[in-house]
NUFI-770629 format. One record per residue: x, y, z of N, C-alpha, C, O, CB in turn; residue in one letter. Coordinates in steps of 0.05 Angstrom, whole numbers, plus 5000, padded with zeros to 4 digits. Each point is the difference from the previous one (the first is absolute). Glycine has a CB too. Example, Ala and Ser with C-alpha at 12.3 -4.5 7.8 and 13.67 -1.06 7.14 Angstrom:
% NUFI-770629
526448865156498250245000501850245000502150005013494149775012A503150444961501650245001498550225014501050225004501449654953S
//
This chain:
% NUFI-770629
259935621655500849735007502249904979499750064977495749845044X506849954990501749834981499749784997499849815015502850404992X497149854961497949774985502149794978501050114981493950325018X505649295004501349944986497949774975498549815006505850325037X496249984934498049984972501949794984502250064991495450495004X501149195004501349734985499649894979499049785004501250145027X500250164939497749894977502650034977501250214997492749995020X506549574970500849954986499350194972501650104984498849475047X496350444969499450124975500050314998497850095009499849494985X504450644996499750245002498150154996499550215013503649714982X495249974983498150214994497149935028498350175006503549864926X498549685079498050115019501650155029498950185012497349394968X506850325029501050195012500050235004499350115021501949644973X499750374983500350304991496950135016500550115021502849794922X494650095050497850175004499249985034498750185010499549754934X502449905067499849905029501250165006498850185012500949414992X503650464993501750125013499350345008500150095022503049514954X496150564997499350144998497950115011500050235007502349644969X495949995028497850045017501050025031500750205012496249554951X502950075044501950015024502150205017499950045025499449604951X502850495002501050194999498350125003499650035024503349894958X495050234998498050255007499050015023500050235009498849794953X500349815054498449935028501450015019499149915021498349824964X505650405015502850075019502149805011501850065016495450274997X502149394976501449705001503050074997500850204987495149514990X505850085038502450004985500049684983499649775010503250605031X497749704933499349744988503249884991501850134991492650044991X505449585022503749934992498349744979498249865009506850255050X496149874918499849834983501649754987502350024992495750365010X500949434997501549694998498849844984497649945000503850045042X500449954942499249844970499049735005498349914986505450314987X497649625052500049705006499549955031500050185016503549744945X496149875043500449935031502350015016499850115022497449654966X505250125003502550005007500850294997500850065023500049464963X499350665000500450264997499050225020501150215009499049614947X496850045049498350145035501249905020500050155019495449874969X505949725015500449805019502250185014500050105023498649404953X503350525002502750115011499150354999501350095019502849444958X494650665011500050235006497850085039500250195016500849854912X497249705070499049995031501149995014499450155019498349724977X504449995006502449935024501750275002500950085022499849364965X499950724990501050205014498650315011500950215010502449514965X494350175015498750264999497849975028500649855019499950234920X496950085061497649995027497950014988499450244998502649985037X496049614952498349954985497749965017499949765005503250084961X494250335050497849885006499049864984499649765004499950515019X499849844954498649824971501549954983502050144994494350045006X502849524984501449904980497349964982498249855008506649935017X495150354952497749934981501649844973501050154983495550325033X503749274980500449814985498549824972497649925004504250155040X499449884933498649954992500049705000502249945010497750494974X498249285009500549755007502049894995501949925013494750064987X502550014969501449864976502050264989499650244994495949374990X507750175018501450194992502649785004499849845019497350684993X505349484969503049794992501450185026499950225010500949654921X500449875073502049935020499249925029501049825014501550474958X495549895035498649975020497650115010499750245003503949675000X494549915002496950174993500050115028501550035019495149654944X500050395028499250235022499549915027499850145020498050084945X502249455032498649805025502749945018500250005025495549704943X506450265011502549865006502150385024501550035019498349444911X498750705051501550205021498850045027501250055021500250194939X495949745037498350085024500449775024499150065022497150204944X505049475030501049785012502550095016500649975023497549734940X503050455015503750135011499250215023501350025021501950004924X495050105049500250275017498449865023501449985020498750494942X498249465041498249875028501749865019499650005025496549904947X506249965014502049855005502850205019501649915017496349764934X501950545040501350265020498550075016497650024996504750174976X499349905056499550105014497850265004498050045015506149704984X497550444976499250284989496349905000498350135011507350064950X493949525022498350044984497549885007498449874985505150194985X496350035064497149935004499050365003497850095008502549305022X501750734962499250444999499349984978498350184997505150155027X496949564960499350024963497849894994499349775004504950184981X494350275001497749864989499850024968500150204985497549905060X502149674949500349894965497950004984499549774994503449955018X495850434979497549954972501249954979501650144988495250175024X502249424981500149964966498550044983497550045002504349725006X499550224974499150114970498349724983501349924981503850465016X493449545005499149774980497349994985497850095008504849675021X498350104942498549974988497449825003500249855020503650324962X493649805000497949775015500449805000499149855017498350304977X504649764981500949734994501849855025500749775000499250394946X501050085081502049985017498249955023501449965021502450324956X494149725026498850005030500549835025499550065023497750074951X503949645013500649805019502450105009500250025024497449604957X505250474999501950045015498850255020499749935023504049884940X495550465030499050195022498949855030500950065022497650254934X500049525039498549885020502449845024500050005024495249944936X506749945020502149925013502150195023500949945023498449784932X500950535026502050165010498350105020501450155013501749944949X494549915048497950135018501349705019502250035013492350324955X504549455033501549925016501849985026499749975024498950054942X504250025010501750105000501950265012502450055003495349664971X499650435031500450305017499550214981501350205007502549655025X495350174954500850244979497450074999497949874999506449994972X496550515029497150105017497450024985497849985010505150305018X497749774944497450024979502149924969502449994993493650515039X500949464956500550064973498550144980498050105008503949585002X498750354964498350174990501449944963502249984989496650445066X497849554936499549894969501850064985500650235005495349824995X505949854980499950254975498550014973499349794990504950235026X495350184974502350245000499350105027498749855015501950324932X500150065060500150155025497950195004499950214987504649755010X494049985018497450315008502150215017502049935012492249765002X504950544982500950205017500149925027501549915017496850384952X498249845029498150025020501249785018501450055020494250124951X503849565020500949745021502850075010500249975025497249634948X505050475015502150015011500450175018501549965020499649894947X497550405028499450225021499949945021501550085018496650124959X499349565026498649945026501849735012499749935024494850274958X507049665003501449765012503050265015500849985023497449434929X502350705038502450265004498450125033501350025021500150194910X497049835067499350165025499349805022500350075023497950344951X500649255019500449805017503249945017500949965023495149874943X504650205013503649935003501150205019501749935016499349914935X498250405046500650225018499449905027501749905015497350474950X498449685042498649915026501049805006501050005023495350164972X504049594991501749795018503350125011501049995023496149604946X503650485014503250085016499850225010502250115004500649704969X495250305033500050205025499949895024501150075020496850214956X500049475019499649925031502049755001500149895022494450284986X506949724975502949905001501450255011500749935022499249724937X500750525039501850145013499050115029501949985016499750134938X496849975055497850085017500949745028500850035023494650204929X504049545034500849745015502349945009500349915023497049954955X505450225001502350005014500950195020501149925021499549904943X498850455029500050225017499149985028501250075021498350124939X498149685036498749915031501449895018500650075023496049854959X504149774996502149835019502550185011500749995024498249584947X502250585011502550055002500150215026502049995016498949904930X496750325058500550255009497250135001499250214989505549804992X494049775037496550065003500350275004499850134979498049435044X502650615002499650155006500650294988498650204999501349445028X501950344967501850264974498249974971499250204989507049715028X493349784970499950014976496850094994499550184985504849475010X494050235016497649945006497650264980498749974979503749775079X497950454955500350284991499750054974498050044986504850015046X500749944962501050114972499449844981499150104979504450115037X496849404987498649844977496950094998499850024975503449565034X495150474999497150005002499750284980498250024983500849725073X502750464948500550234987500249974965498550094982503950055065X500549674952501549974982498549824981500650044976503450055053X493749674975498549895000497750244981500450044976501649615073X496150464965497950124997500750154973498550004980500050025071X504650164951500550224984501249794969500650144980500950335071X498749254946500749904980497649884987500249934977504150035040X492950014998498549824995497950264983498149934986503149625059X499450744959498850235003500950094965498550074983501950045081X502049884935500949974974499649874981499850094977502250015042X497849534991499749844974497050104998499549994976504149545026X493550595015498150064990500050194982498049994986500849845046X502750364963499850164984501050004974500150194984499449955052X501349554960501849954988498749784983500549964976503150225056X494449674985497949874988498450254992499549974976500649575051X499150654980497850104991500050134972497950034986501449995060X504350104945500749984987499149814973498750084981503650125058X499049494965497949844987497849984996499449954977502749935032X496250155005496350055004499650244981497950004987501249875069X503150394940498650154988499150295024499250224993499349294970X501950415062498950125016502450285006499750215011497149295007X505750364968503150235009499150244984500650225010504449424992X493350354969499850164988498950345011499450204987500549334986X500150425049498550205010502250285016499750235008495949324997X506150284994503650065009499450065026498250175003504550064956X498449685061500150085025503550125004502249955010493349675006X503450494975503450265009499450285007498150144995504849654968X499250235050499250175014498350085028498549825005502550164953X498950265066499049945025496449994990498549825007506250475029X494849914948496849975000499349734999498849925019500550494960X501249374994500049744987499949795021498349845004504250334957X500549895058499949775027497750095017498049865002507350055003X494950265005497050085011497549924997498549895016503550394982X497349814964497649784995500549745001498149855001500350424972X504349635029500249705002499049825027499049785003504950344966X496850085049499149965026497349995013499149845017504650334979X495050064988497949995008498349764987498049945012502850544998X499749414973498149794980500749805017498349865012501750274935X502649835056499549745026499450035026499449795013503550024966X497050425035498750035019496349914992499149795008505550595009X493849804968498749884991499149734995497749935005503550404990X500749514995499949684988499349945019498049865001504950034969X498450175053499149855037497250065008499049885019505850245005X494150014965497150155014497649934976499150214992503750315037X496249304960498450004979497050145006498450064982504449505003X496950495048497650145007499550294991497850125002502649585033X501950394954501050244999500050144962502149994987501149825066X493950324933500250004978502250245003500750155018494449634966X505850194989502050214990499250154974498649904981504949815039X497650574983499850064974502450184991501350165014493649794990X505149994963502950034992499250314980497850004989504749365012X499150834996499750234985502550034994501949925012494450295005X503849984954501950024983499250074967497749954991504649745045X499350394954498850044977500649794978501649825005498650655009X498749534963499549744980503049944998501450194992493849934976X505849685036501849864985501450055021502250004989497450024962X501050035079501549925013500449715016501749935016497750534980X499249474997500249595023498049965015500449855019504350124993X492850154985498249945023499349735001499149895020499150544978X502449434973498249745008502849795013499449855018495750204936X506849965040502549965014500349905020500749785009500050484975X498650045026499350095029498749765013501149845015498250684974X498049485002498249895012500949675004499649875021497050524958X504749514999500649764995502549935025500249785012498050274931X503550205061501749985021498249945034499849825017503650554946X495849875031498149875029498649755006499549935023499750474976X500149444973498849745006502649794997500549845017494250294964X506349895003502349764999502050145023500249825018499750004922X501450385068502149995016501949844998501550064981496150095040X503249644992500949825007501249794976502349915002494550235039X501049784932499349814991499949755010500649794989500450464987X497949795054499449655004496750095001499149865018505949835018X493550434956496650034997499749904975501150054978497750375049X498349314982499549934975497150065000498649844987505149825007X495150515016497450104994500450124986502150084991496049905038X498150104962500050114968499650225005498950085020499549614954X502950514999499850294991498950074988501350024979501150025026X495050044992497750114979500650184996500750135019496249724990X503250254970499450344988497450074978499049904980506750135023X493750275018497750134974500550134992502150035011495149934996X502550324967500850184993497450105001498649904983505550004995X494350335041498850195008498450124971497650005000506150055044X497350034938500450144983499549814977499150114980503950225046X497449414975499349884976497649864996499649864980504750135018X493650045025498049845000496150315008499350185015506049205010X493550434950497350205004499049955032500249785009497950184935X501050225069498449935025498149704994500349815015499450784998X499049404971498349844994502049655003499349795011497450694955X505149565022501849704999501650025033501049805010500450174924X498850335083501749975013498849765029501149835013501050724963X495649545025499349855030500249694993500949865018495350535003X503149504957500149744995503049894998500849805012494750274966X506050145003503049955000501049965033501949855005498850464946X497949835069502449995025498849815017501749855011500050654992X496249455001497549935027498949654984499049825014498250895001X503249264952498649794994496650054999498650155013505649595007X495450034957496949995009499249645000501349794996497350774975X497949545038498149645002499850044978500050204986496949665053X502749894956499049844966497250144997498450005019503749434984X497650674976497550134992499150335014497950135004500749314992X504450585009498750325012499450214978498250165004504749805039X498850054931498950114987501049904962502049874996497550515055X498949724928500249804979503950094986501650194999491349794988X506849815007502649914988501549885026502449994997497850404961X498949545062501849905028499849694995497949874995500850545045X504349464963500849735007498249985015499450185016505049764978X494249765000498049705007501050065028498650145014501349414942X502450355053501049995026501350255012502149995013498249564975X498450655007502150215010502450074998501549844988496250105031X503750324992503449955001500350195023498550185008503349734937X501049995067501550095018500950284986500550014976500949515046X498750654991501150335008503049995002501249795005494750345026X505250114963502649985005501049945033501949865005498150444951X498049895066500449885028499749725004501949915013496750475000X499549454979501049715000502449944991501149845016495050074978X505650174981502449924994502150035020501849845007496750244953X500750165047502850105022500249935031501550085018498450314953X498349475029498649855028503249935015501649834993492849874983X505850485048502549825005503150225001501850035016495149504953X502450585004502650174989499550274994499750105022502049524958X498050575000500350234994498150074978499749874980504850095037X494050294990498350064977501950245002501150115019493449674981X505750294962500950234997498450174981499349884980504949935031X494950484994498050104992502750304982501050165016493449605033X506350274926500350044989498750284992497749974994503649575009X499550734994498250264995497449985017497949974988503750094962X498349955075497850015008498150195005497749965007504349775000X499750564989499050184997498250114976499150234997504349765033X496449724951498049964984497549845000498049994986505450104998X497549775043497549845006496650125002499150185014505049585009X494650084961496750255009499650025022501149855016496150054955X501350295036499150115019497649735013500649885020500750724956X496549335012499449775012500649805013498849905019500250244960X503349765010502849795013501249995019500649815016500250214955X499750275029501850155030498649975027501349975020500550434951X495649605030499149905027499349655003499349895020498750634984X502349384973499149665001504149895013500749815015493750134923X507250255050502849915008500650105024501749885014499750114945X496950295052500150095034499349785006502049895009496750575001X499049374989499249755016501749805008500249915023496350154956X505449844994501849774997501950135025500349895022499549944919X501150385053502650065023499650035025501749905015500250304956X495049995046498049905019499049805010500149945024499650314963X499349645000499049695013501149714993499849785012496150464986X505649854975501849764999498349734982500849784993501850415060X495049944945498549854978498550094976500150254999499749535036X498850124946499150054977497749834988500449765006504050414993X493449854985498149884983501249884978502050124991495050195022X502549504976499550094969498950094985497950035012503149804993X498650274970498350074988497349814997500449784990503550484993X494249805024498149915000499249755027497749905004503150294942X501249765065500249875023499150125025499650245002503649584976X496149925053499150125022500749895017499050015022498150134964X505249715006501549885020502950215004501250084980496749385005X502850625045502250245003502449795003500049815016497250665010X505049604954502549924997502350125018500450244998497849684957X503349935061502050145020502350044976500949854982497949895073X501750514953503450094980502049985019499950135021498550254945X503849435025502950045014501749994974501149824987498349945062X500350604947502250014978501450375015498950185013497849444928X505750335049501550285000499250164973500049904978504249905050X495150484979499150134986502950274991500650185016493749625008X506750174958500950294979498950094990498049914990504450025001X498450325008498850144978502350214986502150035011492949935014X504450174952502250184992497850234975498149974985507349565022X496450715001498650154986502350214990502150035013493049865013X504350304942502150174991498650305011501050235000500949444954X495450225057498050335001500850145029501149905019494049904953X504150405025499950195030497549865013498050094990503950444993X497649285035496949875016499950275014497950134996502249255016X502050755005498350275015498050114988497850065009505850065007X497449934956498750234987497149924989497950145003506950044983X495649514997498749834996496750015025497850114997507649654978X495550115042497950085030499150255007498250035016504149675004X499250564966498550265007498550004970497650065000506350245040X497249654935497950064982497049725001498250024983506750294984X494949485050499049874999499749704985498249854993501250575021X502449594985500949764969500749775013499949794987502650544977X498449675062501449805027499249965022501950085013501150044975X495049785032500249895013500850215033502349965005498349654949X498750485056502650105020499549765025501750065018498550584971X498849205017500149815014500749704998500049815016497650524992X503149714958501949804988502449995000501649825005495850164974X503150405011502549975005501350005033501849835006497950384945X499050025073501749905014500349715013501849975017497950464983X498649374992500349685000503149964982502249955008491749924992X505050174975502849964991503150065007502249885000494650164975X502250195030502950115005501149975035500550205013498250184943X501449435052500649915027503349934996501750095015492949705001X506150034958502549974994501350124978499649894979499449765041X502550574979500850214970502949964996502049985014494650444995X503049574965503449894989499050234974498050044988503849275026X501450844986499150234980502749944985502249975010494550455018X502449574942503649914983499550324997497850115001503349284961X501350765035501550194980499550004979499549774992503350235027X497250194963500549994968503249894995501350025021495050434969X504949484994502049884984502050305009501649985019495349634933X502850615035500550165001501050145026501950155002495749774960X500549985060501850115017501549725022500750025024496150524971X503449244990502449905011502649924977500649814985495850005054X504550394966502150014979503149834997501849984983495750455020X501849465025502449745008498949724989501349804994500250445055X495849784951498749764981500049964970499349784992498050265040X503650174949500049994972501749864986499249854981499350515024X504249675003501749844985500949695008501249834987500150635002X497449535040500349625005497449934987500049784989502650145064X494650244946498349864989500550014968498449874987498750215053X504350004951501749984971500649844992499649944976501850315027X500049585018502249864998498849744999500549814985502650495037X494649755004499349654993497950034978499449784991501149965060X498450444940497849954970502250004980499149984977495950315033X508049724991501250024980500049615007498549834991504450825001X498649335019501249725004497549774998500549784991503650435042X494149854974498349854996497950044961498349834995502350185075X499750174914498650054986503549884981499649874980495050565040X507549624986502249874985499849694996500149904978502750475042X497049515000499649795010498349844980500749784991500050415054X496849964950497449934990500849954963500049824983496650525063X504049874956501050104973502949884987500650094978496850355038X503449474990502749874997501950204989500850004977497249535015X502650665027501650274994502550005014500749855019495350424977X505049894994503250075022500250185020502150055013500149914952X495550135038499950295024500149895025498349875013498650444963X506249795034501049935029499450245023499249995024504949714952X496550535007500250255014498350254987499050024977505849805037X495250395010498650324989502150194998500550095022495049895002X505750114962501750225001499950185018497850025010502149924953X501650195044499850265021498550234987498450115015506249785007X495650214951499050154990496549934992498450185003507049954988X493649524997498449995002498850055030498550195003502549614956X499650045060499350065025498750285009497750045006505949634999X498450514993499050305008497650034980497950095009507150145005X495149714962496950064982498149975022498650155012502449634939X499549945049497049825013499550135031497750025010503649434965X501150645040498650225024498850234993497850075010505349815016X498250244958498850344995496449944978498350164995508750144997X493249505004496849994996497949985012499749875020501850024958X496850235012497750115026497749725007498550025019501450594959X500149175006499049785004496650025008498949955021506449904992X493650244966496750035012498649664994497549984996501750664986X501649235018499749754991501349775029499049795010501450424929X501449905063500649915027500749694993499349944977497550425053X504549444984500549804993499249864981501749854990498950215041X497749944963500049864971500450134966500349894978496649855057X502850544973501450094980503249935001501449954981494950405018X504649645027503049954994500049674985501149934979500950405070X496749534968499749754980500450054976502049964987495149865036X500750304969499549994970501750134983499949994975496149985035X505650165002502950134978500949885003500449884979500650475018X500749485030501749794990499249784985501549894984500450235050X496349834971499249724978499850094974500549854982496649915049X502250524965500250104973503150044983500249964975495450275046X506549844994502050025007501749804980501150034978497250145071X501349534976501249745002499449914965501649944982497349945081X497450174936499349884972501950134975501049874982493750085038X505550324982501450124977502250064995501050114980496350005022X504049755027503950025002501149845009498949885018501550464989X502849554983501149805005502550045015501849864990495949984976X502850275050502950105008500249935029498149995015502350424951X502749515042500649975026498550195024498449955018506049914957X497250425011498650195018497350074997499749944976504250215028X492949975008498350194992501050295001500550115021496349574993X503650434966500750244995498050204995497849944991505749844996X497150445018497950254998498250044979497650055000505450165021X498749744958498949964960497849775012498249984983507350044970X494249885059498849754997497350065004498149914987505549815027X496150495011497850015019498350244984501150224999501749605050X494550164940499050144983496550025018497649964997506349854951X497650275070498350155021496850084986498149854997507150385028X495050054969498150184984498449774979497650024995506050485008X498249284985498549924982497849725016498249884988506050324970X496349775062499249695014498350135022498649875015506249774977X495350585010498450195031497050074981497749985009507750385026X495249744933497950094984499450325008498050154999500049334996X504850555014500550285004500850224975501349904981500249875065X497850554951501850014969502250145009499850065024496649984938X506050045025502150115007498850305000497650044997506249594984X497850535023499450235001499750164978498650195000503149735036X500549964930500950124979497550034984499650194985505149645019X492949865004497649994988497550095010497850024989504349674995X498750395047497650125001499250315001497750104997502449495021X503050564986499650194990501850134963499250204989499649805073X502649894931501150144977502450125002501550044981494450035009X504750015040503050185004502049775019499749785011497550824993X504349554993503149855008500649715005498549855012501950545008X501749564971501749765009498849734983497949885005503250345048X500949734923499849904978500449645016501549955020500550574939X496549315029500649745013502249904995501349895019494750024982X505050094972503649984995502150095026499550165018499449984929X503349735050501750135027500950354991500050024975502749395039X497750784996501050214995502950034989501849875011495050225021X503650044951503450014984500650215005498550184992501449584971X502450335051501250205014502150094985501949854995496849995045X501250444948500850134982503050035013500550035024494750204956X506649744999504049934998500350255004502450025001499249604962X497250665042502050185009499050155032500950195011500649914932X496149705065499550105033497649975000498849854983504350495029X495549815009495949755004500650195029501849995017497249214959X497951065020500350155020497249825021497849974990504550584978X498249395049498649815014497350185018497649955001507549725002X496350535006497350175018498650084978497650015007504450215036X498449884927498650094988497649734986497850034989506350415009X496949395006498349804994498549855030497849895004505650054947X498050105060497849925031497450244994497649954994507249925055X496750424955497250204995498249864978497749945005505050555004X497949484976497849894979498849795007497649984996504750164970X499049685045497849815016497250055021497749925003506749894991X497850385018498150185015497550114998498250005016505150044988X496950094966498750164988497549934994497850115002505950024986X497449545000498449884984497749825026497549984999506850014952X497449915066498349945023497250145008497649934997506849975016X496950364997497250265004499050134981498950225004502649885030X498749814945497849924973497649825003497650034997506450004978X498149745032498749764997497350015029497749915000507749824974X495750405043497650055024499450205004499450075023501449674997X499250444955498750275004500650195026498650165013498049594961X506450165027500650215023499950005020500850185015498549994966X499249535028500149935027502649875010500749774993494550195002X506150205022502649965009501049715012501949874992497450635016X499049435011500149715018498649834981499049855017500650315034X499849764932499249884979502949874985501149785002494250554997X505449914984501950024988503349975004502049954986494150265005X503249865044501649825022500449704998501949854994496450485034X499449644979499549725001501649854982501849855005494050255010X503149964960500649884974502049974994500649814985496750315002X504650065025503450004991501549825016502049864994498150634994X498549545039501649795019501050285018502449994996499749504968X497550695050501250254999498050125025497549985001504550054942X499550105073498250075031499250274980501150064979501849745083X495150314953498550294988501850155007499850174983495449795019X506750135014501050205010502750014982501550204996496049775052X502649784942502950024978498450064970501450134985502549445044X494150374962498850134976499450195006500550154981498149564999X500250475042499450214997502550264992500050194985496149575046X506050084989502450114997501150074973501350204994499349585045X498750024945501849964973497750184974500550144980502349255038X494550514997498450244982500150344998499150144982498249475027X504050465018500050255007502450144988499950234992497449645047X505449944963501750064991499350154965501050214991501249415049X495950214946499049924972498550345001501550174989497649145007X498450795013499850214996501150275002498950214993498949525010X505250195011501250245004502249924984502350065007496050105039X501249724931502950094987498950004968501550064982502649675055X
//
């Protein structure tokens, strides 16, 4: 969207703009009123975000000028005001001007007044189109419409925290799809698999917010962090006096909380075995006890779940349920490891860079090309949040425009060891100094070699592995090695 940004004061300007920019805006910037007045007139501005108070001509006195054009019943105006300003805000509401919003500035809020603003001038445009060319336009606005309103969600979610999960790439849109297909069906439990640290809970959060116009509640349990003994009371609640140390008046369960909205069940492939048929019930009959209670409670909650374990295997060694799970598994959303979406690594870089810069009051705009390739060729057993956690490690210990390769200390933030320490042979952590009269290169690849099928006792595809290197090209290079 072309966004025209009005604020006298730079330093709260400046960070608006920027933001904005990141979220794919075209942002044009203006010191004064008179300065927007005359850059509006020649330019096509859906939004004007203004600030009130401001010399020569305020924020009230421009939003008067533009309402006053033709152009400017297409324009929609949010101001900028302080608390001490409410009455003027209230005025310029009035006045026509479509929202406002506190300062200093929330993200979050601007996000969501930004994606209001959207939807209205969609169906401002949608409206003209109609008039103009019902039959031709009808169609393509409704299209053009959906596919912008589709964006600013992801764009809010972004904000929410929810972008972190990167939807790039065909697998990513895919799971994106399916969670809102989902969101439509709450009859419909889901369950999410993947391994630790890829986005399952994300995930889940995607399928209940979608949209962000849901204001029901999102419970979460962690499977895994609660004794059987605390778990039935933790989920189901108990009566007053069911057992000692229990609240006078009892307490609500986490299904009471989520009454309405989303229970999210967290490693559930840790859940006890006792549990697993009191939660067959909830998803079967749709009701529940409390602990110590005899009155049956109706459940209208959507049920998640997410797990890092194999449940097949889980259900053949007995540890699971097999009539839980295939309950559960009616709706399956499966993330990838990190690792094998490799079109996801360096945009998810980018925004833990920009956002952990941000935090940190750093200069990091960009990833180098050379850092970049690091961060793909790593095998990522940590999966998204290990990438987190190097860049934030990163950001904390470096100050530079670019993130550079020096920066990214992989091995030390994974709690991985290099190779030099865990075995004793080759490749000094210093950079290598390449001797002034030549540097025989195959004779030092063989030695790598060498030292490799050392290191795995000779197991070829191992030692493969390790180098980065198909078996049929080490075998090649080893064979060469005994015949000479």
């Amino acid at each position: 969207m072309n966004i025209l940004l009005v604020d006298d004061d730079l330093g709260s300007r400046t960070p608006v703009s920027k933001f904005l920019r990141r979220q794919g805006h075209q942002v044009t910037e203006c010191r004064n009123g008179k300065e927007a007045l005359t850059v509006f007139l020649e330019g096509s501005f859906p939004m004007i975000l203004t600030d009130i108070k401001m010399p020569a001509m305020t924020g009230i006195e421009l939003l008067k000028h533009i309402k006053d054009l033709p152009c400017g019943a297409y324009t929609d105006i949010v101001l900028f005001t302080g608390h001490g300003s409410m009455e003027s805000a209230i005025e310029a509401l009035r006045m026509g001007a479509f929202d406002y919003i506190l300062k200093p500035i929330n993200i979050q809020e601007l996000s969501i007044i930004i994606e209001k603003v959207a939807e209205h001038q969609g169906l401002l445009r949608e409206n003209r189109r109609l008039t103009d060319h019902f039959d031709q336009e009808v169609q393509a606005a409704t299209q053009e419409t959906t596919k912008e309103n589709s964006r600013l969600r992801l764009l809010a979610a972004k904000a929410e925290g929810l972008g972190e999960i990167g939807l790039f790439g065909s697998v990513m849109e895919n799971v994106y799809k399916q969670a809102i297909m989902y969101h439509h069906d709450r009859s419909i439990p889901v369950l999410i698999l993947g391994e630790t640290g890829t986005g399952k809970e994300m995930i889940a959060k995607l399928i209940h917010y979608a949209d962000f116009e849901e204001a029901t509640p999102f419970v979460d349990i962690n499977c895994a962090a609660l004794t059987p003994s605390l778990f039935e009371s933790e989920l189901f609640g108990y009566e007053a006096g069911s057992f000692t140390g229990s609240l006078a008046k009892g307490q609500k369960g986490k299904l009471d909380l989520a009454k309405g909205g989303t229970l999210f069940l967290d490693e559930i492939g840790e859940m006890p075995l006792e549990m697993q048929a009191k939660l067959l019930r909830v998803l079967q009959e749709k009701e529940y006890y409390r602990v110590g209670g005899l009155k049956k409670i109706k459940s209208d909650v959507r049920i998640i779940c997410a797990t890092n374990i194999n449940l097949v295997k889980a259900v053949e060694e007995g540890s699971f349920r097999r009539d839980l799970y295939y309950r559960l598994n009616v709706g399956q959303i499966f993330l990838p490891p990190l690792r094998e979406r490799g079109d996801s690594i360096v945009p998810l870089a980018e925004i833990f860079l920009h956002r952990f810069a941000a935090q940190k009051s750093k200069k990091f705009k960009r990833i180098s090309p050379v850092a970049a390739k690091v961060l793909v060729s790593h095998s990522w057993p940590g999966n998204v949040r290990e990438l987190q956690n190097i860049i934030e490690w990163s950001i904390f210990m470096f100050d530079d425009i670019e993130l550079k390769a020096e920066h990214l200390n992989i091995n030390a933030n994974t709690g991985t060891v290099p190779p030099t320490v865990q075995t004793g042979l080759l490749l000094p952590e210093a950079p290598i100094a390449l001797p002034a009269e030549g540097f025989n290169l195959d004779e030092y690849v063989d030695r790598i070699i060498c030292a490799a099928l050392e290191i795995h006792k000779g197991n070829k595809s191992a030692a493969a592995a390790y180098l980065g290197l198909s078996r049929r090209s080490l075998s090649y290079r080893a064979e060469k090695l005994t015949h000479e």
